[in-house]
N, CA, C and O atoms as a CHARMM CRD file, in Angstrom:
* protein
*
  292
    1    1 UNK  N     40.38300 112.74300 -74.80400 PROA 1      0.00000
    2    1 UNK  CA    41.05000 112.80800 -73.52000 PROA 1      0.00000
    3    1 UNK  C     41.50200 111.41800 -73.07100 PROA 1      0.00000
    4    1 UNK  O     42.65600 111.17700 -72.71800 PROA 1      0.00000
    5    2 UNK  N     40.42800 110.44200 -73.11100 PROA 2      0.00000
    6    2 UNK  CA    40.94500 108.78700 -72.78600 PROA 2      0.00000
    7    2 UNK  C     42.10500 108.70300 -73.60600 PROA 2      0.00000
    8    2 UNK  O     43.22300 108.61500 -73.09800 PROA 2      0.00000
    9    3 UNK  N     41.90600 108.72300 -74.96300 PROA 3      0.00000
   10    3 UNK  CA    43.07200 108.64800 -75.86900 PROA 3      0.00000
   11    3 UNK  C     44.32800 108.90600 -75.59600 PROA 3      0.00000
   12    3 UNK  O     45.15200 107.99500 -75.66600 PROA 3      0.00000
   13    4 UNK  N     44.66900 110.08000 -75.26600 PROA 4      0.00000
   14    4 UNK  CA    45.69200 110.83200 -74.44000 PROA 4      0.00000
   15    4 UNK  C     45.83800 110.19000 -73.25300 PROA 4      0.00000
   16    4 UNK  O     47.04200 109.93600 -73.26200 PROA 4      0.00000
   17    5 UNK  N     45.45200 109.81300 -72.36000 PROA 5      0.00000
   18    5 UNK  CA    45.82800 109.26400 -71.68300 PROA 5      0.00000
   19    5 UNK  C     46.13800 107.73000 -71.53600 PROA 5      0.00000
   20    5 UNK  O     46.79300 107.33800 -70.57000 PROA 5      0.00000
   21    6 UNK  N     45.63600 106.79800 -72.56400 PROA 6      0.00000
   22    6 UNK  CA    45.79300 105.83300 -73.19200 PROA 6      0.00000
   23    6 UNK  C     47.35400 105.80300 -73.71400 PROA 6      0.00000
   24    6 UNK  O     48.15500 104.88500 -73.54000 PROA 6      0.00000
   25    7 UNK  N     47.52600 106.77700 -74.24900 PROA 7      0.00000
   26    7 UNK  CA    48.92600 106.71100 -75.00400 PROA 7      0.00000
   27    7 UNK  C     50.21600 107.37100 -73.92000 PROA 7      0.00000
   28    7 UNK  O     51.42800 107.25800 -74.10500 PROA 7      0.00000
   29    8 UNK  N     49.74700 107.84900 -73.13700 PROA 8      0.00000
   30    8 UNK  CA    51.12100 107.91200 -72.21800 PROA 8      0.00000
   31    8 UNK  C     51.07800 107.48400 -71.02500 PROA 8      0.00000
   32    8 UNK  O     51.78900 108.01400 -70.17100 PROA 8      0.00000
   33    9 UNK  N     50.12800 106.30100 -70.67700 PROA 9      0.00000
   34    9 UNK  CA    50.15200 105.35100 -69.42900 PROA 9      0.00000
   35    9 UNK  C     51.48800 104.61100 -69.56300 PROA 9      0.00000
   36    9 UNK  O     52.26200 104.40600 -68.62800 PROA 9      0.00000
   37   10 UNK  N     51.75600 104.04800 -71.46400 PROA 10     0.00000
   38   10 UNK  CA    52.93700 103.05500 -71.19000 PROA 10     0.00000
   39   10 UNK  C     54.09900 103.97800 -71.12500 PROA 10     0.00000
   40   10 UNK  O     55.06900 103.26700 -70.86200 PROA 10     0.00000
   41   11 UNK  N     54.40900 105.00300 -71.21800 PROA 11     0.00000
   42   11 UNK  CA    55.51100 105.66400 -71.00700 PROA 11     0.00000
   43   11 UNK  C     55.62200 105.82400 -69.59400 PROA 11     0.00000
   44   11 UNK  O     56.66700 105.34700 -69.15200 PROA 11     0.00000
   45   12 UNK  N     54.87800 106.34200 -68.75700 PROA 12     0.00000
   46   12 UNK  CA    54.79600 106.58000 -67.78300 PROA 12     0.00000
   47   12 UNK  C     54.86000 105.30200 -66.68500 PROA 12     0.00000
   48   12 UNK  O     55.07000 105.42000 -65.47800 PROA 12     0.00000
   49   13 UNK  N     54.62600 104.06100 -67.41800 PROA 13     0.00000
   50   13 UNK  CA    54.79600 102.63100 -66.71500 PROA 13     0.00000
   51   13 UNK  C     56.81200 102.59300 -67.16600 PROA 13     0.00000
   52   13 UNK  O     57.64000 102.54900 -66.25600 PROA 13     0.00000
   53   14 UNK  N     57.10400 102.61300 -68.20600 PROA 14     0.00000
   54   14 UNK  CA    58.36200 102.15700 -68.53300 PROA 14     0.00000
   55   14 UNK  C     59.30400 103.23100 -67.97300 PROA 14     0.00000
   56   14 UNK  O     60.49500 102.92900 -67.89800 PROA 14     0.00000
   57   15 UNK  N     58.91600 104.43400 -67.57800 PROA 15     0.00000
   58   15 UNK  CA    59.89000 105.62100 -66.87200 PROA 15     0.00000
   59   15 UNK  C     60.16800 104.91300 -65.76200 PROA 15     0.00000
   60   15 UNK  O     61.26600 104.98200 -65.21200 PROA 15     0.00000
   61   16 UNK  N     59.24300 104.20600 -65.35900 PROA 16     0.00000
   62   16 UNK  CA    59.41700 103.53900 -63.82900 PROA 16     0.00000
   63   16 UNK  C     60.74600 102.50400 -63.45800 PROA 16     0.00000
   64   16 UNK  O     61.14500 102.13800 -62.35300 PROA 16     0.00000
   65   17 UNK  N     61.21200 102.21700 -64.69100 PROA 17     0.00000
   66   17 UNK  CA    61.78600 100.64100 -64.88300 PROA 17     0.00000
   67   17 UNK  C     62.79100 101.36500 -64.97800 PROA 17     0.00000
   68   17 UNK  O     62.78100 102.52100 -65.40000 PROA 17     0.00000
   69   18 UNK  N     64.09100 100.53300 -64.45700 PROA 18     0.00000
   70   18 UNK  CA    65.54300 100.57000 -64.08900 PROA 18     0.00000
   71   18 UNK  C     66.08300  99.51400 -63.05500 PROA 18     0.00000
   72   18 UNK  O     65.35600  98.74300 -62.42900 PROA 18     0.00000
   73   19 UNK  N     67.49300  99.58100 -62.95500 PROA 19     0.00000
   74   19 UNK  CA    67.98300  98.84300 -62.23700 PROA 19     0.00000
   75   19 UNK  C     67.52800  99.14400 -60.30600 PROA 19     0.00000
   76   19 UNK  O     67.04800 100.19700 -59.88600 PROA 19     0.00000
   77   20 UNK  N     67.74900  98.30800 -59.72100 PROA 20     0.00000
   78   20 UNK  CA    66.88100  98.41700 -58.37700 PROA 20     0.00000
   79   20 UNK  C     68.39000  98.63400 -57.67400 PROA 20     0.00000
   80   20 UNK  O     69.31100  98.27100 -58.40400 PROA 20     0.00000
   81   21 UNK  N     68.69000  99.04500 -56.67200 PROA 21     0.00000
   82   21 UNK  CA    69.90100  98.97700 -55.90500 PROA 21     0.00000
   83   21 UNK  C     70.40300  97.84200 -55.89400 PROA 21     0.00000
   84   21 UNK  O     71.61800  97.71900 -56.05100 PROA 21     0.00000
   85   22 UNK  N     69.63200  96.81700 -55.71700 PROA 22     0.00000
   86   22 UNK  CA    70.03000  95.34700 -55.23900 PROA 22     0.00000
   87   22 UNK  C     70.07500  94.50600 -55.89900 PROA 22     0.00000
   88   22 UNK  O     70.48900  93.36700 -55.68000 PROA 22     0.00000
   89   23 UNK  N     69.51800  95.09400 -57.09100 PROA 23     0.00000
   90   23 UNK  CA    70.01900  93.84200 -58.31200 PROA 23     0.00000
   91   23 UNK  C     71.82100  93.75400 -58.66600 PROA 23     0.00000
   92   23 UNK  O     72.69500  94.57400 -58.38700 PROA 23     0.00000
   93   24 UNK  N     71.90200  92.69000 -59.23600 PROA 24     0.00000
   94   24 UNK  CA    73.59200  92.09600 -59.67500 PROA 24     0.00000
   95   24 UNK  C     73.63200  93.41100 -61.04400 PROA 24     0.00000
   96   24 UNK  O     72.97400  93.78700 -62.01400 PROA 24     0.00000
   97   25 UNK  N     74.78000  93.69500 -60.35500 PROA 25     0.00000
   98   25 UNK  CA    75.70500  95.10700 -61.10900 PROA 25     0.00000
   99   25 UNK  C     76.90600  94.07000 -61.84500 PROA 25     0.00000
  100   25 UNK  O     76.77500  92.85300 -61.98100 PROA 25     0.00000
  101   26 UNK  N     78.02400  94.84000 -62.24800 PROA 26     0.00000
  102   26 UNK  CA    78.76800  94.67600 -62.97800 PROA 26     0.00000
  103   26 UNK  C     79.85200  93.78600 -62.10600 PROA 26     0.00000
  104   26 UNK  O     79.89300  94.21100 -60.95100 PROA 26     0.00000
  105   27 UNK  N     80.62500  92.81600 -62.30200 PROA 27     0.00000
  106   27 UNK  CA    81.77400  92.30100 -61.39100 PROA 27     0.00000
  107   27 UNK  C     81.34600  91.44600 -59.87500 PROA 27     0.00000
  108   27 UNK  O     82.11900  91.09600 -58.98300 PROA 27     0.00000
  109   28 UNK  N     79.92800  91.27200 -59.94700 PROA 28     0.00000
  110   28 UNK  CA    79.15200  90.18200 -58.93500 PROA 28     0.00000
  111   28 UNK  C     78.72300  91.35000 -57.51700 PROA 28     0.00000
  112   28 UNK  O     78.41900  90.96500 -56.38800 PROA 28     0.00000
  113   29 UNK  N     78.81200  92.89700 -57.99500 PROA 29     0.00000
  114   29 UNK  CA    78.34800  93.73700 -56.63900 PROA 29     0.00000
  115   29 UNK  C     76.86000  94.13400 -57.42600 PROA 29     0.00000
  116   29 UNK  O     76.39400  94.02000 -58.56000 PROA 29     0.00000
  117   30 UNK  N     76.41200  94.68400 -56.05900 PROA 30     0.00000
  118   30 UNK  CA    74.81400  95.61700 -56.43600 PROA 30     0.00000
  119   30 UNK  C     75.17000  96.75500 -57.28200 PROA 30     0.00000
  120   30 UNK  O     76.28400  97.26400 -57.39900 PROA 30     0.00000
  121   31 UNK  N     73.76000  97.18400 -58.02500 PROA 31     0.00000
  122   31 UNK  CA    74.14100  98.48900 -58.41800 PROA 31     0.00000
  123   31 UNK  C     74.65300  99.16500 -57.45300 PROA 31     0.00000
  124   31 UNK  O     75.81700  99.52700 -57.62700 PROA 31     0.00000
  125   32 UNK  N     73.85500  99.61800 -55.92700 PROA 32     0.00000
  126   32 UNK  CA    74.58600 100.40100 -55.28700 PROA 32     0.00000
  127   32 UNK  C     75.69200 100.17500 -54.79200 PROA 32     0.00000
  128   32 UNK  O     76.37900 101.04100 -54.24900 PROA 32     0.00000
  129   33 UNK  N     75.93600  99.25400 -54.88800 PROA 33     0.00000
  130   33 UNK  CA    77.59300  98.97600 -54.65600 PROA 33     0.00000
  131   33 UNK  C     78.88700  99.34200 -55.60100 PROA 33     0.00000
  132   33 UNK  O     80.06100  99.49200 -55.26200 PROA 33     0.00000
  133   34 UNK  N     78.31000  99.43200 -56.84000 PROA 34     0.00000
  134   34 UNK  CA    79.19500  99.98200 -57.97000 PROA 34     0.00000
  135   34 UNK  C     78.96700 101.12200 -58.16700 PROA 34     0.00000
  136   34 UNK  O     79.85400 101.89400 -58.53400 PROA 34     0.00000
  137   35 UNK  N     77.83700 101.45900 -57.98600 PROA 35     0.00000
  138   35 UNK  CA    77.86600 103.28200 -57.86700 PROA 35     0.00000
  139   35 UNK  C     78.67600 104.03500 -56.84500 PROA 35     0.00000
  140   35 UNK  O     79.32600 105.01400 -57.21200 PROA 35     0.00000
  141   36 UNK  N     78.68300 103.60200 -55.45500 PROA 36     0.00000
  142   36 UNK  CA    79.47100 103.84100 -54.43500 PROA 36     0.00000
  143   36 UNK  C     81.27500 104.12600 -54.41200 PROA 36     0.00000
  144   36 UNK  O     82.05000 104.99900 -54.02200 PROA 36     0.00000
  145   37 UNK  N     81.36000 102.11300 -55.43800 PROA 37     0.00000
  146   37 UNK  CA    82.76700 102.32800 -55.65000 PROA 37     0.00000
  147   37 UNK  C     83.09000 103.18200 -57.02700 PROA 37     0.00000
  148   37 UNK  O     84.27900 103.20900 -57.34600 PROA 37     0.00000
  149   38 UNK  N     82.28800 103.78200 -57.75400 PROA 38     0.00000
  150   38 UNK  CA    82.89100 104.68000 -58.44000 PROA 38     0.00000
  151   38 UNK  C     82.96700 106.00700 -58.34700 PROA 38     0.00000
  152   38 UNK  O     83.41100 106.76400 -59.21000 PROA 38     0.00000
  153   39 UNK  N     82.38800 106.38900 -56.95100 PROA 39     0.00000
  154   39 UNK  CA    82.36300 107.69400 -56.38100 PROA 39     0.00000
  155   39 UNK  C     83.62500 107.50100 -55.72400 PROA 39     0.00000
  156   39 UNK  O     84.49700 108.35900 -55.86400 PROA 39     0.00000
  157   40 UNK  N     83.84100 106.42500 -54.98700 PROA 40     0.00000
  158   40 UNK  CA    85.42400 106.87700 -54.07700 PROA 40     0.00000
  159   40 UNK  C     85.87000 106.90300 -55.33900 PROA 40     0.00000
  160   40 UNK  O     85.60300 107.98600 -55.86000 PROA 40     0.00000
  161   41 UNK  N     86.58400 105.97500 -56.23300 PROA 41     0.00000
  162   41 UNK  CA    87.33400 106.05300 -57.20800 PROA 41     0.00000
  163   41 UNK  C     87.46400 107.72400 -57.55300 PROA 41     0.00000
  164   41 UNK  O     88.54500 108.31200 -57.54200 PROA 41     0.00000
  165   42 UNK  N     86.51200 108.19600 -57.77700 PROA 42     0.00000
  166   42 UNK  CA    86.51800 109.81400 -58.57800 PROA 42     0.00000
  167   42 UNK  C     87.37000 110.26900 -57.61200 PROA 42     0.00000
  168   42 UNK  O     88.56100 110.50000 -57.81800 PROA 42     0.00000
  169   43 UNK  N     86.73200 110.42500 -56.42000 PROA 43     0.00000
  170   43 UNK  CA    87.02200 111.08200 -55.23700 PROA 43     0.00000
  171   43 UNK  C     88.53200 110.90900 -55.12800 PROA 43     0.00000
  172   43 UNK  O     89.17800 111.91300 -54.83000 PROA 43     0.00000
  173   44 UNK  N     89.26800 109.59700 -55.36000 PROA 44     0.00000
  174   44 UNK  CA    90.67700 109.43100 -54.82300 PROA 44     0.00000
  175   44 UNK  C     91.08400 109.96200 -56.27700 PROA 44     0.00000
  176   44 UNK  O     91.60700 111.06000 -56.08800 PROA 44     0.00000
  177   45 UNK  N     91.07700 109.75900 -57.21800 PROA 45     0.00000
  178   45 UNK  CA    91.16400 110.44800 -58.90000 PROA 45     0.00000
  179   45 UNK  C     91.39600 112.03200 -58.66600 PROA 45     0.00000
  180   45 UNK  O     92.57100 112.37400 -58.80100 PROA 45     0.00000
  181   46 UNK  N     90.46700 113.07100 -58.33300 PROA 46     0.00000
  182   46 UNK  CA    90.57100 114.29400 -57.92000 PROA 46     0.00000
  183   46 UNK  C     91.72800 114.60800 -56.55800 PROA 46     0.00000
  184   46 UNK  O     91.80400 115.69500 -55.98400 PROA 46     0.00000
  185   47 UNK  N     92.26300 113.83100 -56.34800 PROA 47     0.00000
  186   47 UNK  CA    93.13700 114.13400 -55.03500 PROA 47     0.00000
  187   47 UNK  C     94.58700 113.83300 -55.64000 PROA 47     0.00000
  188   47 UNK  O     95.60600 113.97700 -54.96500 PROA 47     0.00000
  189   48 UNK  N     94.59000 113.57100 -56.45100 PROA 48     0.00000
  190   48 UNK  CA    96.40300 113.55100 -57.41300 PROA 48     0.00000
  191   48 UNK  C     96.66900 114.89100 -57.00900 PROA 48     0.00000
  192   48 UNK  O     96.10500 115.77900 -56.37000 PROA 48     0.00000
  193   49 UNK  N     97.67500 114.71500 -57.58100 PROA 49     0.00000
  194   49 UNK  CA    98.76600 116.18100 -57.51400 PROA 49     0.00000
  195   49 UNK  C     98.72700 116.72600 -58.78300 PROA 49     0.00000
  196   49 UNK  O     98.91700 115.98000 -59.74400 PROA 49     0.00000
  197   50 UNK  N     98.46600 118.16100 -58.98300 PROA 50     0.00000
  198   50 UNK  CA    98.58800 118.31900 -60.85000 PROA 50     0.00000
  199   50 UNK  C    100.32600 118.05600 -60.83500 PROA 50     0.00000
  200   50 UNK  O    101.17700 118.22400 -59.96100 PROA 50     0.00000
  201   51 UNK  N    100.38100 117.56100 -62.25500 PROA 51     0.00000
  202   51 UNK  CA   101.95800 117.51300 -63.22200 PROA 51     0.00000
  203   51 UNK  C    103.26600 118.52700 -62.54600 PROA 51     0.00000
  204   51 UNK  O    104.45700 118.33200 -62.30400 PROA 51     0.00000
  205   52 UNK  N    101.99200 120.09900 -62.35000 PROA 52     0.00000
  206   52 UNK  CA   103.14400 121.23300 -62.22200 PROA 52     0.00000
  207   52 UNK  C    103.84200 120.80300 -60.92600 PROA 52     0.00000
  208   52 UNK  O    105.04600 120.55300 -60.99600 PROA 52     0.00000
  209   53 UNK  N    103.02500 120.66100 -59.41000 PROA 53     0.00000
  210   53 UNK  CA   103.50600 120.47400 -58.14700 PROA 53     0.00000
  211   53 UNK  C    104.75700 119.53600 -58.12100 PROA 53     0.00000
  212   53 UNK  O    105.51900 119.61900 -57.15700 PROA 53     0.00000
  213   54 UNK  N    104.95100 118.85200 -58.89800 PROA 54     0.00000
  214   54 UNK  CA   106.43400 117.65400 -58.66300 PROA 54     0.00000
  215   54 UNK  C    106.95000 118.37600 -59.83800 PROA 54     0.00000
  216   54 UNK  O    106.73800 117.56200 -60.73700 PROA 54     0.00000
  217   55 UNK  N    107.20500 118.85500 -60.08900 PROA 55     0.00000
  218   55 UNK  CA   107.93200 120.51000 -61.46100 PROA 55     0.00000
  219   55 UNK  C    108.73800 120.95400 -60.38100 PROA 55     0.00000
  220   55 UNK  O    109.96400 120.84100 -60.37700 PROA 55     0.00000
  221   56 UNK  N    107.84400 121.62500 -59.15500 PROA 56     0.00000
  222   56 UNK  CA   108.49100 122.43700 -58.34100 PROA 56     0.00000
  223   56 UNK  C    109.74800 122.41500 -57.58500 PROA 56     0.00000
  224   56 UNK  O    110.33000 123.35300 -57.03900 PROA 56     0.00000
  225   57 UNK  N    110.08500 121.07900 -57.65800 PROA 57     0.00000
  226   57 UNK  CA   111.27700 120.39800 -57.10700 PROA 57     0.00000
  227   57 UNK  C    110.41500 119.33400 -55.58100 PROA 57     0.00000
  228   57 UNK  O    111.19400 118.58700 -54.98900 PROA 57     0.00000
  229   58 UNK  N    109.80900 119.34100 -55.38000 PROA 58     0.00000
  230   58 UNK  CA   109.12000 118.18500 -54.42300 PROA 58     0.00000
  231   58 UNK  C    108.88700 116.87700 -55.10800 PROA 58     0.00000
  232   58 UNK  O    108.38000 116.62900 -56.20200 PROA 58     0.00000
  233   59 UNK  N    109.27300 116.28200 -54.39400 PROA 59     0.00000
  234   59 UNK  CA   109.67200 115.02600 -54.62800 PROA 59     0.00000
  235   59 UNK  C    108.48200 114.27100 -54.26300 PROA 59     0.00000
  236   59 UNK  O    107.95100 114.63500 -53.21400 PROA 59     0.00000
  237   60 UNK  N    107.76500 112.99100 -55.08900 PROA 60     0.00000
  238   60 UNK  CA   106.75100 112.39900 -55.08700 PROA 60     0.00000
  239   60 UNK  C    107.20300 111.10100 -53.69400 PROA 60     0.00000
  240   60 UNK  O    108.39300 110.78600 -53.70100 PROA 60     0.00000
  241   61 UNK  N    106.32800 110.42500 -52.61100 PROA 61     0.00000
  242   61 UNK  CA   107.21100 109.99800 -51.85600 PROA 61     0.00000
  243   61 UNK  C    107.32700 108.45500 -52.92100 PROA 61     0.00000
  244   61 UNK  O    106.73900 107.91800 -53.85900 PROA 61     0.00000
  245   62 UNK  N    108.51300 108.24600 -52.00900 PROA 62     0.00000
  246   62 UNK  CA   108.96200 107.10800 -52.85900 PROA 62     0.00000
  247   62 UNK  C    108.13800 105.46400 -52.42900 PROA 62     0.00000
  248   62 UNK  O    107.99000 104.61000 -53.30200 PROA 62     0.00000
  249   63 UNK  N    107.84300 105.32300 -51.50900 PROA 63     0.00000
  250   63 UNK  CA   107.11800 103.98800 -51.31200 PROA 63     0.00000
  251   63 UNK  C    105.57100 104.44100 -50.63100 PROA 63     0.00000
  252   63 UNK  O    105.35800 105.49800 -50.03800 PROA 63     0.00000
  253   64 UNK  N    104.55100 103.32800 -50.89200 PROA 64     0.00000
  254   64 UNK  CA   103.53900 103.88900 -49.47800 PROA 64     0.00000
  255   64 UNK  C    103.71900 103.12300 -48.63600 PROA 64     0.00000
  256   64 UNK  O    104.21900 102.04800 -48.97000 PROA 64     0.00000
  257   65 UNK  N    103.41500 103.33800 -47.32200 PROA 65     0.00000
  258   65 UNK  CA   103.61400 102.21500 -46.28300 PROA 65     0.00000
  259   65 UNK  C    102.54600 101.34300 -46.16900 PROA 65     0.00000
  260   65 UNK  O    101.44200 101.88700 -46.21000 PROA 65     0.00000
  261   66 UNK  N    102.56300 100.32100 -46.05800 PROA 66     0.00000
  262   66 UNK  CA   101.69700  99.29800 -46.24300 PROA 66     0.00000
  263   66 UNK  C    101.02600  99.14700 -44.79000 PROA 66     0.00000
  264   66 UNK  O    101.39200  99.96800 -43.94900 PROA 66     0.00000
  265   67 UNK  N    100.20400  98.30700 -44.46200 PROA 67     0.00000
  266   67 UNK  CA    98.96700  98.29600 -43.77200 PROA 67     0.00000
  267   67 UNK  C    100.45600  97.98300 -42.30600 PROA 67     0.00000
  268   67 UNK  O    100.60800  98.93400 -41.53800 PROA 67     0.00000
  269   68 UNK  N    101.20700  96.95400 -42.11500 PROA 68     0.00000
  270   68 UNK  CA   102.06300  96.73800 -41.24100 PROA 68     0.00000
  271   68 UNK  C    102.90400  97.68700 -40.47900 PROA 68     0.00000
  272   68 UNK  O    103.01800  97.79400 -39.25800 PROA 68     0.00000
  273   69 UNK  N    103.58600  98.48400 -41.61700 PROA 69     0.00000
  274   69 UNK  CA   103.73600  99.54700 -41.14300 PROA 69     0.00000
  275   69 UNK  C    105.49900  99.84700 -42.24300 PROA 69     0.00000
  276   69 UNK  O    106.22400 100.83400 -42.37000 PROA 69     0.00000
  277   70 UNK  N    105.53800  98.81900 -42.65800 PROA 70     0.00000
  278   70 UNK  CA   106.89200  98.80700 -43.68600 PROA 70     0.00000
  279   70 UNK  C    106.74800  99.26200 -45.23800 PROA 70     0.00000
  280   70 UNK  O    105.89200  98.80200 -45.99400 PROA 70     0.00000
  281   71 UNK  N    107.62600 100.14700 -45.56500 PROA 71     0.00000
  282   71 UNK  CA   107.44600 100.75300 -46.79200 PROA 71     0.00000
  283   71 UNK  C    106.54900  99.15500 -47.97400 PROA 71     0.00000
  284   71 UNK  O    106.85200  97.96200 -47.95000 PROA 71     0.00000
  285   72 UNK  N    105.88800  99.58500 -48.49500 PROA 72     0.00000
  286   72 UNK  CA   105.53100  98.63000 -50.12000 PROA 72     0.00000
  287   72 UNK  C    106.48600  98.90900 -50.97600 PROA 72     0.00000
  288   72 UNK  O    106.98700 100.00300 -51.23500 PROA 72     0.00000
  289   73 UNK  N    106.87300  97.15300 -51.69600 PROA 73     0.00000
  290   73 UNK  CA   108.07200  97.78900 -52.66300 PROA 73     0.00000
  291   73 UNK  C    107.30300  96.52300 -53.87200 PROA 73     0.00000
  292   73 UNK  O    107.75700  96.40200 -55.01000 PROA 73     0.00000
């Protein structure tokens, strides 16, 4: 029984181990900071238009307006 439990203390120590939220992630952010920005990313990713909808004859708009308020070119 010690035995057994001898042999899966270190598993059960190393399950523990991973990155912490606040450690340095990829590009100088936290993990949770790169996890975050790759949820919006998905999130704005899933909000395209499928291929067929601009098929239909609707027209994709042509500029976005920028933070000022004048088309981006």
């Amino acid at each position: 029984m010690i035995s057994a439990l001898l042999a899966f203390t270190p598993a059960l120590l190393l399950a523990g181990c991973g990155p912490n939220d606040t450690d340095p992630g990829p590009g100088g952010v936290t993990v949770a900071e790169a996890r975050a920005l790759d949820e919006a990313a998905e999130m704005i990713e899933q909000r395209r238009l499928p291929d067929a909808a601009l098929e239909n004859g609707t027209q994709a708009p042509d500029a976005t307006p920028s933070p000022n308020g004048n088309a981006a070119e």
